[in-house]
LOSE-929113 format. One record per atom (N, C-alpha, C): atom name; y, z, x. Coordinates in nm, 3 decimals. Layout:
BEGIN
kenu->CA | c2->Y | c3->Z | c1->X
...
This chain:
BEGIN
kenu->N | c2->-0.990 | c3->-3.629 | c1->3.287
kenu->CA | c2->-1.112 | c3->-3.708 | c1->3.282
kenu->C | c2->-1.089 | c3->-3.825 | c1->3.189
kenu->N | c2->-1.184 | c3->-3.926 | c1->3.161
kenu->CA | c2->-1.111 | c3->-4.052 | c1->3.127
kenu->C | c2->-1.226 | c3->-4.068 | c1->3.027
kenu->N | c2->-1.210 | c3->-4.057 | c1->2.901
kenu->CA | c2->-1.324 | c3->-4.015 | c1->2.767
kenu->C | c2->-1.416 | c3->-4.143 | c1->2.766
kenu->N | c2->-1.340 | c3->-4.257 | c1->2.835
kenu->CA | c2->-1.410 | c3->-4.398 | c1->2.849
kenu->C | c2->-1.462 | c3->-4.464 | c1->2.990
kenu->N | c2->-1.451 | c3->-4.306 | c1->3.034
kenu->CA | c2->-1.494 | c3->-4.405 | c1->3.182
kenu->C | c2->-1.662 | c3->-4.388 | c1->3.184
kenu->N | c2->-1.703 | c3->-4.446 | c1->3.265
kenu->CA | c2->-1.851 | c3->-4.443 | c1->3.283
kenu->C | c2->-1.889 | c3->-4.331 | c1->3.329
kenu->N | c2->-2.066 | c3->-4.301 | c1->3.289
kenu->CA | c2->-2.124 | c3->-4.211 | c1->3.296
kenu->C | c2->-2.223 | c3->-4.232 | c1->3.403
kenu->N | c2->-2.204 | c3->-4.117 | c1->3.537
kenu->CA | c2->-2.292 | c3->-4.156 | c1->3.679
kenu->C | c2->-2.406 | c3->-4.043 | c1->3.630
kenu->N | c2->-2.475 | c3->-4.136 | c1->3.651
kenu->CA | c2->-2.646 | c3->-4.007 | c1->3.627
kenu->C | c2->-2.700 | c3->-4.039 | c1->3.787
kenu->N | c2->-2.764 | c3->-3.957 | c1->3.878
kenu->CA | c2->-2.828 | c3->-3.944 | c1->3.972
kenu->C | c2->-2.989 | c3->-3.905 | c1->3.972
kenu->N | c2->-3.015 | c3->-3.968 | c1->3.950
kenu->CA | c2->-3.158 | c3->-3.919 | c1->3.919
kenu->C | c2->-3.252 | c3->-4.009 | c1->3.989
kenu->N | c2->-3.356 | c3->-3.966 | c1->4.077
kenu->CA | c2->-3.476 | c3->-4.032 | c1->4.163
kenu->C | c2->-3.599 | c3->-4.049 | c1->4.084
kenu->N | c2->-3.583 | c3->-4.006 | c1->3.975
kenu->CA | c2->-3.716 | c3->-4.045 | c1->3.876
kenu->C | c2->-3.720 | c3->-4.138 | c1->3.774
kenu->N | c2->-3.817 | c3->-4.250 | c1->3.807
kenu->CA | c2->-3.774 | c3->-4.362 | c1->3.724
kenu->C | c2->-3.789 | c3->-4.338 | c1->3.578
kenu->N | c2->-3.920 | c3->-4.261 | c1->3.568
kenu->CA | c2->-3.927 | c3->-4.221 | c1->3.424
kenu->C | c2->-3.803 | c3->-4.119 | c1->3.327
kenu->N | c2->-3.743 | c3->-4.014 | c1->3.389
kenu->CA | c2->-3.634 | c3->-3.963 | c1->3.328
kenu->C | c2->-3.522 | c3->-4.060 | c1->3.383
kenu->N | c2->-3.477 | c3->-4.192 | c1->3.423
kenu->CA | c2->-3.384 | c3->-4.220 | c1->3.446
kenu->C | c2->-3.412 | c3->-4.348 | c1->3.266
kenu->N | c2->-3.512 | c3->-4.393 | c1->3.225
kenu->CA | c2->-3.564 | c3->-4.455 | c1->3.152
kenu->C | c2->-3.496 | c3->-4.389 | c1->3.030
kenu->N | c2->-3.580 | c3->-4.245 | c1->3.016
kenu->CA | c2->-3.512 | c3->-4.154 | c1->2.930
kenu->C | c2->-3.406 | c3->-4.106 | c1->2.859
kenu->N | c2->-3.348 | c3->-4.099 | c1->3.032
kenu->CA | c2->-3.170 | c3->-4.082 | c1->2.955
kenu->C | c2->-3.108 | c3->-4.230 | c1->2.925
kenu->N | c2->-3.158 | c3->-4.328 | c1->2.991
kenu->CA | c2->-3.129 | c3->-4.450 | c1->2.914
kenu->C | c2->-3.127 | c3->-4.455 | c1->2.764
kenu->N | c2->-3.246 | c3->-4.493 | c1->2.786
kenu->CA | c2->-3.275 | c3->-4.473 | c1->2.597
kenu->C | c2->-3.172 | c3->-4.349 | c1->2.541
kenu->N | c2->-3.159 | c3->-4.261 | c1->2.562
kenu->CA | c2->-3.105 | c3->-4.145 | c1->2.486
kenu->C | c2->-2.966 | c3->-4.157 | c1->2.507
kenu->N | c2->-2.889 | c3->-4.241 | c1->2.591
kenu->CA | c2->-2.797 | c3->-4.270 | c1->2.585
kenu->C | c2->-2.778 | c3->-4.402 | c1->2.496
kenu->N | c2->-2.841 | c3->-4.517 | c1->2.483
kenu->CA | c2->-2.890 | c3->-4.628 | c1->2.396
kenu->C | c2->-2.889 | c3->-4.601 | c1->2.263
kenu->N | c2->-2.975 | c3->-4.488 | c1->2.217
kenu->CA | c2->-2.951 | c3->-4.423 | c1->2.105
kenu->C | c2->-2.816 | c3->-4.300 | c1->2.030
kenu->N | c2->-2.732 | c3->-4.283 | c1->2.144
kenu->CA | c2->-2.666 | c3->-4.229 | c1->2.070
kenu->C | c2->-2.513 | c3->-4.314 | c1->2.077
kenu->N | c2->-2.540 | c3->-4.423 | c1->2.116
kenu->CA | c2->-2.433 | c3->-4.572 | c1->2.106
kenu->C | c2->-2.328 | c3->-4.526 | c1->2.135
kenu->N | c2->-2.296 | c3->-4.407 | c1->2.244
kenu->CA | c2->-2.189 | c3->-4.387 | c1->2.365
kenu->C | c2->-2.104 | c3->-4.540 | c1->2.391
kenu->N | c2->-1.970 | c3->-4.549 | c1->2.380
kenu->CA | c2->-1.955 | c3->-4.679 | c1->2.465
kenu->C | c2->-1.923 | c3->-4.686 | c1->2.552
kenu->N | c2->-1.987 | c3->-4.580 | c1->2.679
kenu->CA | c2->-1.933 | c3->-4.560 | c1->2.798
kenu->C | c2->-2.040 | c3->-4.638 | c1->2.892
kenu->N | c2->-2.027 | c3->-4.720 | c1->3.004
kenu->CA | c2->-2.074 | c3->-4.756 | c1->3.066
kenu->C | c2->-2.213 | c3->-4.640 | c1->3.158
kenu->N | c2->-2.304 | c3->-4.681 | c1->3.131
kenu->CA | c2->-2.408 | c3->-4.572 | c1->3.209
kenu->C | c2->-2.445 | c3->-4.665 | c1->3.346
kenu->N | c2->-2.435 | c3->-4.600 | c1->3.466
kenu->CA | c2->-2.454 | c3->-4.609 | c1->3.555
kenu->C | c2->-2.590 | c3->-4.535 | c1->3.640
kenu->N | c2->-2.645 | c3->-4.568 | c1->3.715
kenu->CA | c2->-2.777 | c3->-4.489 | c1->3.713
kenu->C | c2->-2.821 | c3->-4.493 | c1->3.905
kenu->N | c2->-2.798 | c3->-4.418 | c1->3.966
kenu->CA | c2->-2.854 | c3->-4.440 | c1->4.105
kenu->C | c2->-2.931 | c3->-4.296 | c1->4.157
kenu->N | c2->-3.015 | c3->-4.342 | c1->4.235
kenu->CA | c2->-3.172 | c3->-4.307 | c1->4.250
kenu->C | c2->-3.087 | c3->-4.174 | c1->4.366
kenu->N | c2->-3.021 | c3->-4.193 | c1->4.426
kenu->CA | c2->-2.997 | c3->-4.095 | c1->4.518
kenu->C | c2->-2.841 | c3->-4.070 | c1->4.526
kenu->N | c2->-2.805 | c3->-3.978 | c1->4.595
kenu->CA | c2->-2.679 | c3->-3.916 | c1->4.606
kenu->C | c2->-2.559 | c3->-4.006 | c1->4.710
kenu->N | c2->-2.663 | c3->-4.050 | c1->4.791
kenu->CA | c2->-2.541 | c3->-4.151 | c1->4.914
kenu->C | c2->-2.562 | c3->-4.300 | c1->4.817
kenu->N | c2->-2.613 | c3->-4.364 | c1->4.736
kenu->CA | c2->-2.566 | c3->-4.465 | c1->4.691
kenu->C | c2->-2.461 | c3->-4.428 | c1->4.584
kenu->N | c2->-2.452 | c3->-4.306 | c1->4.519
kenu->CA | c2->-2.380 | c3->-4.301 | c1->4.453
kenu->C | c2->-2.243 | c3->-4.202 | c1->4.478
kenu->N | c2->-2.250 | c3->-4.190 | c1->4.628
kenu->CA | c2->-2.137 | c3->-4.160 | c1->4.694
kenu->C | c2->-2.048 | c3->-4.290 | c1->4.730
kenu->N | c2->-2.119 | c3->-4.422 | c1->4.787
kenu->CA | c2->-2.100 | c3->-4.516 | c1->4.799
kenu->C | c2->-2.032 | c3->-4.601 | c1->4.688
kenu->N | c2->-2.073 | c3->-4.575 | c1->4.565
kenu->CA | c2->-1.978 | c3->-4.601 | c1->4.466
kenu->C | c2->-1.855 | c3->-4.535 | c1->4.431
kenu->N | c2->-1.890 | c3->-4.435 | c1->4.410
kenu->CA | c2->-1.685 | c3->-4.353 | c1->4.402
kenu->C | c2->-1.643 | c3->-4.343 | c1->4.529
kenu->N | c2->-1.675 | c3->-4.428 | c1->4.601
kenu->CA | c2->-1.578 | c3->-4.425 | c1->4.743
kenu->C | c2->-1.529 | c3->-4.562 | c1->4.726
kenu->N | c2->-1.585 | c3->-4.665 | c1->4.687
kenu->CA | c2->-1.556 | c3->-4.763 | c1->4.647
kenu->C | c2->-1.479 | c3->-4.842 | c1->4.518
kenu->N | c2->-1.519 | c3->-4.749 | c1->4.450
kenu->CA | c2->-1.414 | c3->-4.746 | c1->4.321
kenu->C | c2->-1.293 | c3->-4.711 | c1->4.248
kenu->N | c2->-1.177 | c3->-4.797 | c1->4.156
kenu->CA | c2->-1.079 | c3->-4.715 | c1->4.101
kenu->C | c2->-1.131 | c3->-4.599 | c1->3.969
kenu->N | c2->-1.247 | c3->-4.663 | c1->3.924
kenu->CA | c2->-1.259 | c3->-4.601 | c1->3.832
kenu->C | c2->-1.301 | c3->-4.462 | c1->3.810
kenu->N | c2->-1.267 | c3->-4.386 | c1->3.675
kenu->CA | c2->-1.252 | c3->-4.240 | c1->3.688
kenu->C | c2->-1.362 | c3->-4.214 | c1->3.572
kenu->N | c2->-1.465 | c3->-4.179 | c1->3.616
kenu->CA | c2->-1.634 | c3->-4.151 | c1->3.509
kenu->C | c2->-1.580 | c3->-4.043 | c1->3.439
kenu->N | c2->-1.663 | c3->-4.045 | c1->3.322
kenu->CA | c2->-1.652 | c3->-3.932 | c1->3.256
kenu->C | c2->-1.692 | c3->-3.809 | c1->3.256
kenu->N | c2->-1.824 | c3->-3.788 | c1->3.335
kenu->CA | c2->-1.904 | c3->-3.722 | c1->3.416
kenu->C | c2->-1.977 | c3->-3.747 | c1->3.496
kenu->N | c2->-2.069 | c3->-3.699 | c1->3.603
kenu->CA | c2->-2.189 | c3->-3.706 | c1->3.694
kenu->C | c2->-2.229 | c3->-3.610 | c1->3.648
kenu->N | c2->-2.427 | c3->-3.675 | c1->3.586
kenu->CA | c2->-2.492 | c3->-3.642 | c1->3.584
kenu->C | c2->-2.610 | c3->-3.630 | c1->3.624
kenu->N | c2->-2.650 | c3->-3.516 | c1->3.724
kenu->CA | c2->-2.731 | c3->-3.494 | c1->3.843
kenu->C | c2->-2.853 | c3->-3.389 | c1->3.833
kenu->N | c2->-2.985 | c3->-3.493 | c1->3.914
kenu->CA | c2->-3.026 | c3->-3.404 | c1->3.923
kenu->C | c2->-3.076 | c3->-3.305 | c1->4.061
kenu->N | c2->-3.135 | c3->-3.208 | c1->4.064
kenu->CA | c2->-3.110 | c3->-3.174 | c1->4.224
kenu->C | c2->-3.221 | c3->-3.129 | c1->4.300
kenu->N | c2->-3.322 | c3->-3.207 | c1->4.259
kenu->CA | c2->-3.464 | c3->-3.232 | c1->4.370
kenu->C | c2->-3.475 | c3->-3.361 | c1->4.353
kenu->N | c2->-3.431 | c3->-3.425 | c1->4.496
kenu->CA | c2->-3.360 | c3->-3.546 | c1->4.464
kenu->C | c2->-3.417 | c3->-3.599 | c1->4.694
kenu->N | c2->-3.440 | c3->-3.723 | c1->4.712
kenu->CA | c2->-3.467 | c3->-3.730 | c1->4.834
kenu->C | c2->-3.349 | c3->-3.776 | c1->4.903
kenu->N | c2->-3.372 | c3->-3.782 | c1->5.037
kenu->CA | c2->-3.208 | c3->-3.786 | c1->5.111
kenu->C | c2->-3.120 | c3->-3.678 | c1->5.095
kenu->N | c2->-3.056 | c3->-3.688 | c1->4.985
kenu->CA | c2->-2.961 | c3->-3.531 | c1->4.947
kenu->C | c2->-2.984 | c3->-3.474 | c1->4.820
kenu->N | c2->-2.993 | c3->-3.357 | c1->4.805
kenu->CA | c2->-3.039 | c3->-3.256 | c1->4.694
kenu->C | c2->-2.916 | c3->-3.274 | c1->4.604
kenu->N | c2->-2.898 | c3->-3.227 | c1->4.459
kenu->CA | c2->-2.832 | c3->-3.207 | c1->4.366
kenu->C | c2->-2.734 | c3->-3.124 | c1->4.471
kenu->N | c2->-2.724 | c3->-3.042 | c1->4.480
kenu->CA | c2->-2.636 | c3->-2.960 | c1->4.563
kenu->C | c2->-2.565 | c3->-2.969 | c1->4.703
kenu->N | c2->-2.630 | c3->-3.058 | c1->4.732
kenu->CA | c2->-2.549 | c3->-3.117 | c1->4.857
kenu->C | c2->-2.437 | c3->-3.209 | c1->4.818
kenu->N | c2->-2.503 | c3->-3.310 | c1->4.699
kenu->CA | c2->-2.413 | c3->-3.450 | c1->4.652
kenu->C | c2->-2.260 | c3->-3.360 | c1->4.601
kenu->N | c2->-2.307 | c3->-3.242 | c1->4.517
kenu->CA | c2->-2.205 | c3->-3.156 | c1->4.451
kenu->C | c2->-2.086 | c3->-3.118 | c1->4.540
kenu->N | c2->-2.128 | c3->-3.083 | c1->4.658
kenu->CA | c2->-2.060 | c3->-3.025 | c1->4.790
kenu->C | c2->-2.016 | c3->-3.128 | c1->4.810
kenu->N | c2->-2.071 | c3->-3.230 | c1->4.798
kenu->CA | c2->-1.958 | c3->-3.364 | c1->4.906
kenu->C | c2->-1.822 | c3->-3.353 | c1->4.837
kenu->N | c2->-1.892 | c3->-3.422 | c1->4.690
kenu->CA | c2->-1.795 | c3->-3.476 | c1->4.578
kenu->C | c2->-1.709 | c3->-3.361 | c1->4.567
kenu->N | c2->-1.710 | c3->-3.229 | c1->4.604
kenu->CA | c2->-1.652 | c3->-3.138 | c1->4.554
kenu->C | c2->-1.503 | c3->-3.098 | c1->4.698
kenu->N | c2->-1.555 | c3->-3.153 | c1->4.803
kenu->CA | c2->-1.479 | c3->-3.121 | c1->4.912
kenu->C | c2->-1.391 | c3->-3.281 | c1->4.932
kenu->N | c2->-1.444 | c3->-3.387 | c1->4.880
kenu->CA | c2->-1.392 | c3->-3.491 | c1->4.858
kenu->C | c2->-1.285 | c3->-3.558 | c1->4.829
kenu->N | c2->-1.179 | c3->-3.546 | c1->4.864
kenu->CA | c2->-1.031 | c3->-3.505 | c1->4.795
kenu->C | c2->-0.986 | c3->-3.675 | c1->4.731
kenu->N | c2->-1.072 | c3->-3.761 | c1->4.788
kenu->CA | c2->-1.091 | c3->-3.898 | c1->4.638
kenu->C | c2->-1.137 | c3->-3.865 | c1->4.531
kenu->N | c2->-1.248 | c3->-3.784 | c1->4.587
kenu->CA | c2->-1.290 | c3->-3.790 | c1->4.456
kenu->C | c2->-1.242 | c3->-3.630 | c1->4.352
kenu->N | c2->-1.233 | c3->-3.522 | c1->4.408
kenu->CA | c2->-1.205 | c3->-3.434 | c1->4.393
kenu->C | c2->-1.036 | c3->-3.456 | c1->4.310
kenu->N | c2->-0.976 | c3->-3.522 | c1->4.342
kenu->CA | c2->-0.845 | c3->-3.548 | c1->4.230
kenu->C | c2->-0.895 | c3->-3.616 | c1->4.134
kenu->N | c2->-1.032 | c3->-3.652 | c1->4.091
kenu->CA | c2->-1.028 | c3->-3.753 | c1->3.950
kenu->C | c2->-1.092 | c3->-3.662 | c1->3.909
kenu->N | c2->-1.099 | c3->-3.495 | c1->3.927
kenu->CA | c2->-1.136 | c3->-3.439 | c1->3.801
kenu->C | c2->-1.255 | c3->-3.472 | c1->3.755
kenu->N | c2->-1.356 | c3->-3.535 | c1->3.819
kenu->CA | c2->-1.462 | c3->-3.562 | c1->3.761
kenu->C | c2->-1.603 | c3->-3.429 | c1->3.747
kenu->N | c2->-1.604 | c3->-3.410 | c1->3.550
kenu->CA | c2->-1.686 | c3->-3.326 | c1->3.551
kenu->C | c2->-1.866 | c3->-3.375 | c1->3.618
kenu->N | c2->-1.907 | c3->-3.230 | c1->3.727
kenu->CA | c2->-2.021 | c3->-3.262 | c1->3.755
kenu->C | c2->-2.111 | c3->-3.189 | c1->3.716
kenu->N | c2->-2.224 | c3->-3.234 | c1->3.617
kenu->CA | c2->-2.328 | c3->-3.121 | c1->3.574
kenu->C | c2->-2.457 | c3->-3.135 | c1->3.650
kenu->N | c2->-2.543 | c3->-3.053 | c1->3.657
kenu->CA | c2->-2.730 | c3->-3.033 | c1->3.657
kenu->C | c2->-2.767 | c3->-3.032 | c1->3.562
kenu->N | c2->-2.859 | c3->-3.154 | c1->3.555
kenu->CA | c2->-2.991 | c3->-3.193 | c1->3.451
kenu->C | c2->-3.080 | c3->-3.191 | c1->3.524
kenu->N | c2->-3.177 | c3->-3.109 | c1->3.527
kenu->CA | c2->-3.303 | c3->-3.108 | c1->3.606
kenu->C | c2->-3.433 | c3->-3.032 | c1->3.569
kenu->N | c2->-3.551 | c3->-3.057 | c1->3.575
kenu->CA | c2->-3.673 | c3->-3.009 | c1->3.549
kenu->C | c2->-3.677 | c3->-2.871 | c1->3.547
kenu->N | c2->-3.636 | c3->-2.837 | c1->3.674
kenu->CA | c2->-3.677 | c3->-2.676 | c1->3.742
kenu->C | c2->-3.558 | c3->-2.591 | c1->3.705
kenu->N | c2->-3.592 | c3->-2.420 | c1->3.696
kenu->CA | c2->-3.436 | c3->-2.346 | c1->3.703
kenu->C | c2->-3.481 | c3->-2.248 | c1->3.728
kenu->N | c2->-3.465 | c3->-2.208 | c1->3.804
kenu->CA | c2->-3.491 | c3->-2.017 | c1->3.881
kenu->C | c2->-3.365 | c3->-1.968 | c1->3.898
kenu->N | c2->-3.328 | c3->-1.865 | c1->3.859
kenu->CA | c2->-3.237 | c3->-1.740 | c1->3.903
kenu->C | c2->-3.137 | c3->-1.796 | c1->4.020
kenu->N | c2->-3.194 | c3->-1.824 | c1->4.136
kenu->CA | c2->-3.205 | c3->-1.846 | c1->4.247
kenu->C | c2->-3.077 | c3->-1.987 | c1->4.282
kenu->N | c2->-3.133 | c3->-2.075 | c1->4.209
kenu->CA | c2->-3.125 | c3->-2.231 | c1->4.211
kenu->C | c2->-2.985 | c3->-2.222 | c1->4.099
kenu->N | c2->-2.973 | c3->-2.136 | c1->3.975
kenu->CA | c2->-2.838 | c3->-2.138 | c1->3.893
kenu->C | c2->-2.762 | c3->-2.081 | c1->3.946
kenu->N | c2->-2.784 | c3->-1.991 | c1->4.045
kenu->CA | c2->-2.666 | c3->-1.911 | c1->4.111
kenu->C | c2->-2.669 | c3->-2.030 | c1->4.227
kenu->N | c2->-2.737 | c3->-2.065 | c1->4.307
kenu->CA | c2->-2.696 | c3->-2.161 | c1->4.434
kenu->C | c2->-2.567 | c3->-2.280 | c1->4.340
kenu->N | c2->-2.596 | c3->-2.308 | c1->4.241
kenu->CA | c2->-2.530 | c3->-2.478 | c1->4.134
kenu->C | c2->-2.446 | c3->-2.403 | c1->4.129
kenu->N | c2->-2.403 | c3->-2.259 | c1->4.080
kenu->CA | c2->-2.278 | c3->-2.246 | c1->4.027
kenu->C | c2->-2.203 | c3->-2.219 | c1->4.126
kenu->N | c2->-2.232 | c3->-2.143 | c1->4.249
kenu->CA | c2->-2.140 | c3->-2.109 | c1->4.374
kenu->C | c2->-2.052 | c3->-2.267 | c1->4.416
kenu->N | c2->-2.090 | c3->-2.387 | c1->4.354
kenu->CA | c2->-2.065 | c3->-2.505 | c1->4.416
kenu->C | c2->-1.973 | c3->-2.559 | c1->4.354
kenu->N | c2->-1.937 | c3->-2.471 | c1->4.217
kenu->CA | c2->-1.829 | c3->-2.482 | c1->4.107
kenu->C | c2->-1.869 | c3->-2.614 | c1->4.003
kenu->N | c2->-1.973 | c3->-2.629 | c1->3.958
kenu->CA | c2->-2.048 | c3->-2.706 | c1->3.914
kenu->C | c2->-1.992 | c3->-2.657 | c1->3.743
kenu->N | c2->-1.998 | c3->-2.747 | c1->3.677
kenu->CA | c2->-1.919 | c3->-2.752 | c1->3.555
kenu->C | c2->-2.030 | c3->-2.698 | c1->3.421
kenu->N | c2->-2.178 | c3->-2.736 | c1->3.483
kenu->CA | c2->-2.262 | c3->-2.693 | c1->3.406
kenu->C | c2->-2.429 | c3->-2.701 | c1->3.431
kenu->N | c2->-2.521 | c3->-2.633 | c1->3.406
kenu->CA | c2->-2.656 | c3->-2.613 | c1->3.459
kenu->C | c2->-2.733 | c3->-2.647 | c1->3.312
kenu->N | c2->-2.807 | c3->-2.759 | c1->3.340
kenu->CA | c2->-2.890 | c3->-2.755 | c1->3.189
kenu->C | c2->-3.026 | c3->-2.828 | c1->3.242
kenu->N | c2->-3.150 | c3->-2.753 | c1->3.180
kenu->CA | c2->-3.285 | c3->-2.789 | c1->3.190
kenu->C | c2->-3.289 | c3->-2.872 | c1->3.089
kenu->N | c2->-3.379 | c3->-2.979 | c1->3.158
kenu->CA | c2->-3.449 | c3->-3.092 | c1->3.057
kenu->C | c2->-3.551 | c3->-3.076 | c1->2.926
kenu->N | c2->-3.486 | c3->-3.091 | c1->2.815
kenu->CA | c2->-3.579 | c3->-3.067 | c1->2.731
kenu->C | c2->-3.713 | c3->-3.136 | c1->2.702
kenu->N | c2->-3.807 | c3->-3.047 | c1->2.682
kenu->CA | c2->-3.922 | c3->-3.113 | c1->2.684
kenu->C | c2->-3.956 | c3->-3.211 | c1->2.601
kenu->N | c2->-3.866 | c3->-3.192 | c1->2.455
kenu->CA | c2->-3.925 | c3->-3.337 | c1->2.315
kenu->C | c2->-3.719 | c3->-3.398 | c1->2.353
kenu->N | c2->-3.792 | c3->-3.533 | c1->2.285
kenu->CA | c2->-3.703 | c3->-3.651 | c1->2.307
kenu->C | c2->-3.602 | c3->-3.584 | c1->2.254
kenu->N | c2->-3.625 | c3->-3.499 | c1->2.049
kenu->CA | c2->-3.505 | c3->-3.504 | c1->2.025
kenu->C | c2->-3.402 | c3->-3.343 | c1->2.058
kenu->N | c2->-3.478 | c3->-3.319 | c1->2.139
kenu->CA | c2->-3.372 | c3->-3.173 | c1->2.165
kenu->C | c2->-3.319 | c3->-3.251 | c1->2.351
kenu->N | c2->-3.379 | c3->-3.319 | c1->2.386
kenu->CA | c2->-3.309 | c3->-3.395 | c1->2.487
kenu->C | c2->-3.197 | c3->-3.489 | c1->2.476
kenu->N | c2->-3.197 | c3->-3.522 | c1->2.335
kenu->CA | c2->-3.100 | c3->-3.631 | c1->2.271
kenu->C | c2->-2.997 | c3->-3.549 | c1->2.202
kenu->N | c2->-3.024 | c3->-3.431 | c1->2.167
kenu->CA | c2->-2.856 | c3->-3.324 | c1->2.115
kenu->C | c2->-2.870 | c3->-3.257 | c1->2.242
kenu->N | c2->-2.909 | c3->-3.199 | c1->2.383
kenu->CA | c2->-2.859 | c3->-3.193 | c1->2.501
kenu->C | c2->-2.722 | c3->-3.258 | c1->2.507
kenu->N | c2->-2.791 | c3->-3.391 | c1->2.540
kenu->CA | c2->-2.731 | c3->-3.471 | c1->2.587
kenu->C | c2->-2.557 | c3->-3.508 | c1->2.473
kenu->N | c2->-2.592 | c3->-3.565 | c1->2.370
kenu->CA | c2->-2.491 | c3->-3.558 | c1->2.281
kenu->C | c2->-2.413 | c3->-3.420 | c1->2.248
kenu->N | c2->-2.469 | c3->-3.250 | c1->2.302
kenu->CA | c2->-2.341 | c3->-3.197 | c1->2.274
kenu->C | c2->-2.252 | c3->-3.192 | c1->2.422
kenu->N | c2->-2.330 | c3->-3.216 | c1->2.547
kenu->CA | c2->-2.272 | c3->-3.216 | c1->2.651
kenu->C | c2->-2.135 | c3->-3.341 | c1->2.665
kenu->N | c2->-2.198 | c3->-3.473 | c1->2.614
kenu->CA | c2->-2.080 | c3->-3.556 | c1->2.597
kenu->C | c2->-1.962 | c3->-3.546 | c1->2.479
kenu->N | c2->-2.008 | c3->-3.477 | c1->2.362
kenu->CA | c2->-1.908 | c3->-3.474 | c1->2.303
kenu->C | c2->-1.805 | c3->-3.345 | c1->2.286
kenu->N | c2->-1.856 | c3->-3.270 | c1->2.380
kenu->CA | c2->-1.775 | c3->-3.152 | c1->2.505
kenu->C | c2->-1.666 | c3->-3.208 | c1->2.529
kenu->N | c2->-1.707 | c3->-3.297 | c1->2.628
kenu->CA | c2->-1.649 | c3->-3.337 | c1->2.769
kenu->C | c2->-1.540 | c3->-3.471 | c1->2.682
kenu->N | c2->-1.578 | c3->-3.549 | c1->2.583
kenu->CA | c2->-1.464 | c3->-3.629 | c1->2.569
kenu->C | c2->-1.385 | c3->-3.556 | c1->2.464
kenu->N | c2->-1.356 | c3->-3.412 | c1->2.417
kenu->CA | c2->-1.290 | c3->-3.342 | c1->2.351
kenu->C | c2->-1.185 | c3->-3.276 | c1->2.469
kenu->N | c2->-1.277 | c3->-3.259 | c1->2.543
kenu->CA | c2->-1.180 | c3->-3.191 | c1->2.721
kenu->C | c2->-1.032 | c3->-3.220 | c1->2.749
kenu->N | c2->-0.986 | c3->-3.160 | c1->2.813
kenu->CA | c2->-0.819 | c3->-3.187 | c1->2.842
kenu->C | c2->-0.843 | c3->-3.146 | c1->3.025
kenu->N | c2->-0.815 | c3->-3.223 | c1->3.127
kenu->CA | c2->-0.855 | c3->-3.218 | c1->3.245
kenu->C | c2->-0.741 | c3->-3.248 | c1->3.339
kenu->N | c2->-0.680 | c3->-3.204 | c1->3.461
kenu->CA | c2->-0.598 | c3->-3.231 | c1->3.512
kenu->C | c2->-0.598 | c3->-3.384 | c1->3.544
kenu->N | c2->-0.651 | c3->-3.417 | c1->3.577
kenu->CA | c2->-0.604 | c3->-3.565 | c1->3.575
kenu->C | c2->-0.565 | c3->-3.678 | c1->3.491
kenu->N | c2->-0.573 | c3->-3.592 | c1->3.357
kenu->CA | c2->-0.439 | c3->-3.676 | c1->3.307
kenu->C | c2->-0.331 | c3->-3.666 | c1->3.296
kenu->N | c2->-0.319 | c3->-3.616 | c1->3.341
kenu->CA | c2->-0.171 | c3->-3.600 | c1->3.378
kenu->C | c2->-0.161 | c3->-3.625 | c1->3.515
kenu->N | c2->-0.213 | c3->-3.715 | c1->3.560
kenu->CA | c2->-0.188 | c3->-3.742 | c1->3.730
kenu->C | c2->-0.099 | c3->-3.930 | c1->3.695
């Protein structure tokens, strides 16, 4: 994974896409944040791109394609599927049901949205400073 590549968030809600803005704004990441409303525009970008994100971050009641469909593409995707790109769930809802459907999809991680800004803002900051500690097959590609 590439500790500086940009960060794809998928999210159809303007207000939590606002959110993780800011909360990415505030924790002065210098990774490029990227932000698209649905799953085929932002299939449309890593089909189109060299670059290797640091994660996708998704959520998966989402219109056009669900969190779990986008997961399945990207995951059977063998462009995208060699860049190692970690994919998590950030999303409102979580039933039993819905963490076992995310994880069968080999999904890297399942996390509910916290309800106050600042437990949404160490979410978010221990998930990234995870992931740029990570050692991932593709570096070594």
């Amino acid at each position: 994974m590439n500790i500086d590549g940009p960060i794809i968030v998928i999210e159809d809600d303007l207000e939590d896409q606002f959110l993780i803005g800011e909360t990415f704004k505030n924790l002065a990441y210098g990774n490029q944040i990227l932000f698209f409303e649905d799953g085929i525009k932002a299939m449309e970008y890593l089909d189109t791109t060299n670059s290797k994100p640091l994660l996708i971050l998704s959520d998966i009641n989402m219109p056009k394609m669900n969190g779990l469909e986008i997961r399945d593409v990207v995951h059977n995707h063998e462009q995208e599927s060699i860049k190692c790109i970690p994919y998590l769930f950030f999303t409102t809802g979580a039933n039993q049901q819905l963490v076992i459907d995310a994880y069968s999809t080999s999904v890297q991680g399942f996390f509910k949205k916290p309800a106050s800004f600042d437990d949404f803002e160490r979410t978010i900051r221990t998930i990234v400073d995870y992931l740029k500690e990570c050692i991932s097959p593709a570096e070594f590609l």
